[in-house]
C-alpha positions in Angstrom: -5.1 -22.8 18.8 -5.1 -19.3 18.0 -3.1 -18.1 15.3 -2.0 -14.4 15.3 -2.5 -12.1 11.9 0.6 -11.2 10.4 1.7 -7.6 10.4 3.1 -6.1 7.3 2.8 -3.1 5.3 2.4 -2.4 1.5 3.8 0.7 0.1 3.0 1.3 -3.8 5.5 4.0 -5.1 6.0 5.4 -8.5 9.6 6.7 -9.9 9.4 8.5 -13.4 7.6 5.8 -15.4 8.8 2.5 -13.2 6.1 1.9 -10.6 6.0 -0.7 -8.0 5.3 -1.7 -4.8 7.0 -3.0 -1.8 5.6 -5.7 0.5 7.3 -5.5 3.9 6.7 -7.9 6.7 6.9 -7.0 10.4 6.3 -3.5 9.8 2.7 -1.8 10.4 3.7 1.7 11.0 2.7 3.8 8.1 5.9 6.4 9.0 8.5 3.7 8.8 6.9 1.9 5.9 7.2 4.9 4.0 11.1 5.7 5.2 11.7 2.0 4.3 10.0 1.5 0.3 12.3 5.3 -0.2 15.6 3.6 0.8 14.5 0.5 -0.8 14.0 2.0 -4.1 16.7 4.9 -3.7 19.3 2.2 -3.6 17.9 0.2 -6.3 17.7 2.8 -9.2 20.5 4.8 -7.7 18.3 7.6 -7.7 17.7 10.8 -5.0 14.6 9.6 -2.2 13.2 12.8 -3.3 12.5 12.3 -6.6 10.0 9.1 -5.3 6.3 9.4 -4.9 4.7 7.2 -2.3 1.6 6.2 -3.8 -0.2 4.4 -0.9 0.5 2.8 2.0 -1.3 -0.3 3.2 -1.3 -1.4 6.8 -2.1 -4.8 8.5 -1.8 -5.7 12.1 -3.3 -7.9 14.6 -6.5 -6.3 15.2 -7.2 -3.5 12.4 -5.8 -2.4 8.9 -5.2 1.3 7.6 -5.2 2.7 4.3 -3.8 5.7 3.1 -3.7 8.1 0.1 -0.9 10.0 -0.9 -2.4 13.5 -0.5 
């Protein structure tokens, strides 16, 4: 029996001096990832999206995995 790789992303972001990172499952485009940890977080600290850094971003799908830097 074959059993599929999961697909999820992990998105390490930074906010001032709290830093974190955000696993999420079901996600493995790096676009949407990146929308998702902002919101996340925005709503957390009550804070503006703009004022977040993404970090990295950490794909994982079926077949292949991406990283990327936050250039």
């Amino acid at each position: 029996m074959l059993i599929p790789k999961p697909l999820y992303s992990v998105v390490e972001w930074e906010y001032g001096s709290e830093k974190g990172s955000l696993h999420i499952d079901g996600i493995t485009d790096i676009q949407r990832a990146k929308r998702i940890c902002l919101w996340y977080v925005a709503e957390k600290y009550k804070v503006d999206h703009r004022k977040i850094k993404i970090k990295s971003v950490f794909c994982a799908g079926e077949s292949e995995a991406a990283v990327v830097g936050a250039s």
